[in-house]
SEMAR-415821 format. One record per residue (C-alpha): x, y, z; residue number from 1. Coordinates in Angstrom, 3 decimals, padded with zeros to 6 digits. Example, Ala and Ser with C-alpha at 12.3 -4.5 7.8 and 13.67 -1.06 7.14 Angstrom:
% SEMAR-415821
        X        Y        Z num
  012.300 -004.500  007.800   1
  013.670 -001.060  007.140   2
This chain:
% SEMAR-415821
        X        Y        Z num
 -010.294 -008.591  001.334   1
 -008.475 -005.330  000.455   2
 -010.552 -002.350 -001.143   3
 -010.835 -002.775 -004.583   4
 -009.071 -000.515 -006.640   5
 -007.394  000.125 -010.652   6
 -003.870 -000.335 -012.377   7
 -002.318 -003.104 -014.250   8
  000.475 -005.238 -012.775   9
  003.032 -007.275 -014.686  10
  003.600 -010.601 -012.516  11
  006.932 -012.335 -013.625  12
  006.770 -015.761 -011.775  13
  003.915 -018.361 -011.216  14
  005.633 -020.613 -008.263  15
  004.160 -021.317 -004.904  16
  004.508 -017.890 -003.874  17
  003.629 -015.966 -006.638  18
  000.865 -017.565 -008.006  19
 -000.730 -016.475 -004.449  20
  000.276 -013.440 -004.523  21
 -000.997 -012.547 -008.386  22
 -003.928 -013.775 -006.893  23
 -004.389 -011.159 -004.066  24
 -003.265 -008.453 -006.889  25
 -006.885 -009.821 -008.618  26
 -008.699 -009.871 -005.899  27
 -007.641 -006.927 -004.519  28
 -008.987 -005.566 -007.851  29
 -005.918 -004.997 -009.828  30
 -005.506 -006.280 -014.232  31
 -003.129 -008.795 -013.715  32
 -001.017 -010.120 -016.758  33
  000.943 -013.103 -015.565  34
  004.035 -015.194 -017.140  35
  005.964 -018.064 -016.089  36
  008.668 -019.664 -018.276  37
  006.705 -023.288 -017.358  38
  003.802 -023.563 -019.458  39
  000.590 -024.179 -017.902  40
  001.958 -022.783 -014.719  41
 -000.503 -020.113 -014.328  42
 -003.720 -021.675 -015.531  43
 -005.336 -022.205 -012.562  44
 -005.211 -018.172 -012.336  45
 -007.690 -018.022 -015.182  46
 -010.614 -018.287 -012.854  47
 -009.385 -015.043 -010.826  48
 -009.652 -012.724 -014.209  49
 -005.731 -012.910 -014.287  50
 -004.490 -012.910 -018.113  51
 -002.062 -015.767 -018.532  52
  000.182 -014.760 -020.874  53
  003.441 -016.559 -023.401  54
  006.159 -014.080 -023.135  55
  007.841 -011.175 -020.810  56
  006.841 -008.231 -022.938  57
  002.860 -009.000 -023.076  58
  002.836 -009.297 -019.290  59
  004.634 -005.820 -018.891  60
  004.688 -003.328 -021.615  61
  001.234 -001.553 -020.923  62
  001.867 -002.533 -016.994  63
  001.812  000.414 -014.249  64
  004.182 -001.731 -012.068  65
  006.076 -005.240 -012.879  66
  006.286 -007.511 -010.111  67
  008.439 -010.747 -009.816  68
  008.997 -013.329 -007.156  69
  011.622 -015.801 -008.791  70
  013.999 -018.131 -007.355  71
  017.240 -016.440 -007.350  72
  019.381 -014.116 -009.048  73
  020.614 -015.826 -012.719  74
  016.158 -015.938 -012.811  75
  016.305 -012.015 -012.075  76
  019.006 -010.980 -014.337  77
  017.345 -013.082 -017.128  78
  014.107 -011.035 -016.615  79
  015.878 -007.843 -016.941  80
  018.525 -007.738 -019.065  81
  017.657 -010.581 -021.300  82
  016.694 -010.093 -024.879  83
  012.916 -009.638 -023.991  84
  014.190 -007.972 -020.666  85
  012.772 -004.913 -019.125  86
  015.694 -003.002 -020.254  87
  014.314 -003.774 -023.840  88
  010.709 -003.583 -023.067  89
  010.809 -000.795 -019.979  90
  006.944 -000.851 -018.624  91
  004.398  002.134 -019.147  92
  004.443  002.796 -015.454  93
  008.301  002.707 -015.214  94
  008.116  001.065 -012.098  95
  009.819 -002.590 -011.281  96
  009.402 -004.382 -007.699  97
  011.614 -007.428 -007.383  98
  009.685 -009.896 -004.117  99
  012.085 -012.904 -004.807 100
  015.339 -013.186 -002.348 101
  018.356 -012.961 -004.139 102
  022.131 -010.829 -003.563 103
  022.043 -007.486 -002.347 104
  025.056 -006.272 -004.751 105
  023.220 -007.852 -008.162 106
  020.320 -005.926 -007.085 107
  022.211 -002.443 -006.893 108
  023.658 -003.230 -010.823 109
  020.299 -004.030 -012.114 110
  018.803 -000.617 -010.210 111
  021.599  001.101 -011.850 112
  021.028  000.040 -015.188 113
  017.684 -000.078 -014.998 114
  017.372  003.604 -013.984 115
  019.461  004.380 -017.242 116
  016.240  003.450 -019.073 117
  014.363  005.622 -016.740 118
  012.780  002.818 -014.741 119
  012.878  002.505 -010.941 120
  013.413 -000.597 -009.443 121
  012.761 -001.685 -005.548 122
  013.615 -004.470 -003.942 123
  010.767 -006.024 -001.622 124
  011.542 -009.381 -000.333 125
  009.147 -010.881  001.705 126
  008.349 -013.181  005.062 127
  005.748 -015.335  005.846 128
  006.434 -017.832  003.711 129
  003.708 -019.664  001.355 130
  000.659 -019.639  004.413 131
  001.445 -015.702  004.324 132
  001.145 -015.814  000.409 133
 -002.358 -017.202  000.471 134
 -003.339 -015.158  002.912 135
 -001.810 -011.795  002.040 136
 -000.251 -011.321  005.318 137
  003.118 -010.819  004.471 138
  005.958 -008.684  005.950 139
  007.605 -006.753  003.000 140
  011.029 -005.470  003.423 141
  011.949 -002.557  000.865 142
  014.482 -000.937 -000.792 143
  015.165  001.660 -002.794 144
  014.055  004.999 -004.418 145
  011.402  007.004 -001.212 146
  009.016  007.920 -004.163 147
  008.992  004.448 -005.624 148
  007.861  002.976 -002.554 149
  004.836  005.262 -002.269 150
  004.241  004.706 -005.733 151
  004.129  000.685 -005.400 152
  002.634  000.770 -001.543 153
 -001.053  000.220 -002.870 154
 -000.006 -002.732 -004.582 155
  002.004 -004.032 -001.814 156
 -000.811 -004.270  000.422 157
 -002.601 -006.107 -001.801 158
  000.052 -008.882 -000.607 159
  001.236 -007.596  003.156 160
  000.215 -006.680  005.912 161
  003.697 -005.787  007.349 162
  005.149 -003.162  004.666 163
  008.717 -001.292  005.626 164
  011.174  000.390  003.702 165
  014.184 -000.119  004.747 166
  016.538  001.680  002.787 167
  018.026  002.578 -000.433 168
  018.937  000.085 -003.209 169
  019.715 -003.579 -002.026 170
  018.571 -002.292  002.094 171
  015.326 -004.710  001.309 172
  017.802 -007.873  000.356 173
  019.802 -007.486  002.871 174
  016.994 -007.243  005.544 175
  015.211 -010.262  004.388 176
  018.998 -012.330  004.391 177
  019.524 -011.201  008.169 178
  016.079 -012.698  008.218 179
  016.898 -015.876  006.729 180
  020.039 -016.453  008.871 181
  017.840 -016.004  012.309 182
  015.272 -018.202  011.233 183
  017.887 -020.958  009.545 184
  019.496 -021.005  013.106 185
  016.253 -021.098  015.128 186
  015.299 -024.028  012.927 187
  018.933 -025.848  013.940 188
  018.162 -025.186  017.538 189
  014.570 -026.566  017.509 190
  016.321 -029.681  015.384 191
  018.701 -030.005  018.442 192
  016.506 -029.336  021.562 193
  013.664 -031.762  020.072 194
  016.435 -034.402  019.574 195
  018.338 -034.085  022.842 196
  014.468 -034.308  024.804 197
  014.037 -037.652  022.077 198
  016.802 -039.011  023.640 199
  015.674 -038.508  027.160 200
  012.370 -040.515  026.654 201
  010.925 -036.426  026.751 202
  007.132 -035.827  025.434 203
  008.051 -033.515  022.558 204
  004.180 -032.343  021.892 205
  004.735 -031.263  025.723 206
  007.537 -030.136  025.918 207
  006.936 -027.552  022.444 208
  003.941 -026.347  024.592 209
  005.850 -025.941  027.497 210
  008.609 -024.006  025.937 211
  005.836 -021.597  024.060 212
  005.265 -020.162  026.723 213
  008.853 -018.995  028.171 214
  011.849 -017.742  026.519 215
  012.849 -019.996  024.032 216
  008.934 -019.512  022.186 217
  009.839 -018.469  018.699 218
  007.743 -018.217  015.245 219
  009.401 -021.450  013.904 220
  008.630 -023.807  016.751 221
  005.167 -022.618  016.372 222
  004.728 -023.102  013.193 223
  007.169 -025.799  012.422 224
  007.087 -027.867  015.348 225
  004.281 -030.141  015.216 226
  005.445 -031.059  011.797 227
  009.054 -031.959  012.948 228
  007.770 -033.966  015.502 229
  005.788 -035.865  013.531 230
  007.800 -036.735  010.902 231
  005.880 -034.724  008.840 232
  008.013 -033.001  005.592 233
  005.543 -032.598  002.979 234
  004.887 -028.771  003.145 235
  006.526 -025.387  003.446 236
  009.457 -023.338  002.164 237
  011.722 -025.713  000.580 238
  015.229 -027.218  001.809 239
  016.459 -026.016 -001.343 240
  015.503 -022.572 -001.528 241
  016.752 -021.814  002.648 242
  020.113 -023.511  001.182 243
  020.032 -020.417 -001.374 244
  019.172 -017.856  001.247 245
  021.788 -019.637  003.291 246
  024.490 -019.531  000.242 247
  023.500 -015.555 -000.731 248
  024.268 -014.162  003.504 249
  027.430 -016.263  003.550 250
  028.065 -014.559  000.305 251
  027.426 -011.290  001.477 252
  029.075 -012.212  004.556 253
  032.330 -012.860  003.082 254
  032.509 -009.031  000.796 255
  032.575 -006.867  004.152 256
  034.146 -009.407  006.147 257
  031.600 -010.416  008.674 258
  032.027 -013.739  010.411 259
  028.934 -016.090  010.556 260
  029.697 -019.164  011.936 261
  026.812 -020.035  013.182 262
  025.220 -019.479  010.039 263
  028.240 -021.488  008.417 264
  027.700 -024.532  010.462 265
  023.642 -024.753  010.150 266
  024.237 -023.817  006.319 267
  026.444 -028.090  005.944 268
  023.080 -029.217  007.858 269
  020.916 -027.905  005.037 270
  023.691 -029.582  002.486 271
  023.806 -032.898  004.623 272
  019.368 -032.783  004.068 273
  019.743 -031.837  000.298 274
  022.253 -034.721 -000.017 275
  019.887 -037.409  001.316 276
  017.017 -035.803 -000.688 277
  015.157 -033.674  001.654 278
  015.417 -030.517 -001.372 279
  011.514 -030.436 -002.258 280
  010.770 -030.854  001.305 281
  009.787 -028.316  004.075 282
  012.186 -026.314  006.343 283
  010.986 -028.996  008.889 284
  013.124 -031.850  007.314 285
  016.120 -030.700  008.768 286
  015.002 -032.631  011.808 287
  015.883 -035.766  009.804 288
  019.362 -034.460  009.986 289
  019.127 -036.075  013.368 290
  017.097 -039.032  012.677 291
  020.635 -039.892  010.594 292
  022.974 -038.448  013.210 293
  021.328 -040.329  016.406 294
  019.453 -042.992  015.094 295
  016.702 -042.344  016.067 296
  013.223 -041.708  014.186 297
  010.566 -039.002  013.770 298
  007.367 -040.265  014.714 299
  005.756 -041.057  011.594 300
  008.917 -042.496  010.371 301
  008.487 -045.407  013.718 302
């Protein structure tokens, strides 16, 4: 557990993410005053000592640092420059730290206006996905102001393990979508070696181990693996939410230009899962891609 220390944090957003990481904030011996536009959403905090509060400006007007982790961008803007925004309610500590994944260039605009109001706003997605959430052992990537960061590091720790700042304004998003596009095509690679060896009459559980322990041994076959081989889609970052990621680097892709074909191609495999309702499902479903495309079956699926 970290070292217990003071301040009061603002947490805008109660999902799967960051109800874990309001959690840590508790533990970790921050106030924490938490909202989610779903009721009920944050109850389960109550037994941490985290405040569940009704609207944006009770959760951050007497807070030293707002934090959010939301599901993309329209969720952001709403947060900030809607009617009970923080450009209407700016927090005590003048201090805003945006964890959810969303466009690099809508982050610079809301930094800009944001500092009009005097309030400085970082951007600090974050990998490790929900098992990294629970266990405060993420890898936050950050942008923006130098003296921000060192203001909001304590806090960050509370949630990470892995902090880096990255750059200025937008540096964090853009990290964590270069992020996002390696581990989408990693995940498309695993999909097609596991279905290729499938189709040779291969051991897959072997074969994973086998392939641990040379070259091709990545994070996501580690992790995500055993679950693709047996069928298994239940958990994990959603299908939905990597198509997002997906949608925001071809986006940013296309202002510069950089070509990402790759990235292109594993982006219609994502759309093909989504379309046969794989959405609320784990990153692992897109192995079911190729229980469609060869057919074949995933183990529990037999």
């Amino acid at each position: 557990m970290k070292t217990p220390t003071s301040g009061v944090v603002g947490f805008l957003g109660l999902g799967v993410m960051g109800r874990e990481m309001a959690r840590n904030l508790a533990q970790a011996g921050y106030t924490v005053r938490a909202f989610d536009i779903v009721s009920g959403a944050g109850e389960a905090l109550r037994q941490y000592g985290i405040e569940v509060v009704n609207d944006i400006p009770s959760a951050v007007s007497d807070a030293d640092i707002v934090i959010s982790m939301l599901p993309d961008t329209p969720q952001v803007e709403e947060i900030v420059r809607g009617p009970q925004g923080l450009l209407s309610v700016p927090p005590r500590g003048k201090l805003y730290v945006d964890m959810s994944t969303i466009a690099p260039e809508a982050t610079r605009n809301l930094s800009q206006a944001l500092a009009a109001v005097g309030v400085t706003m970082l951007d600090a997605p974050v990998s490790g996905g929900p098992i990294g959430a629970k266990n405060g052992t993420l890898t936050i990537m950050v942008g923006g102001d130098a003296a921000g960061f060192a203001q909001a590091t304590p806090y960050l720790h509370a949630m990470g393990t892995t902090l880096n700042h990255v750059g200025g304004s937008g540096a964090g998003q853009t990290v964590k979508l270069c992020n996002q596009l390696i581990c989408g095509i990693n995940i498309q690679a695993i999909c097609e070696a596991l279905a290729l060896a499938r189709a040779w009459d291969i051991n897959l559980p072997q074969m994973r181990e086998v392939l641990l322990g040379g070259s091709a041994a990545s994070w996501m076959l580690d992790k995500l693996g055993p679950a693709m081989i047996d069928g298994d889609s239940s958990a994990g970052f959603r299908i939905d939410l990597m198509m997002k990621d997906l949608r925001l680097v071809l986006e940013a892709a296309q202002k510069h230009p950089v070509p990402l074909p790759a990235t292109a191609l594993v982006a219609t495999q994502y759309q093909n899962a989504q379309a046969y309702g794989e959405g609320a499902n784990g990153n692992q479903a897109l192995f079911k891609v190729y229980d469609r495309l060869t057919g074949q079956q995933t183990a529990k699926a037999i």
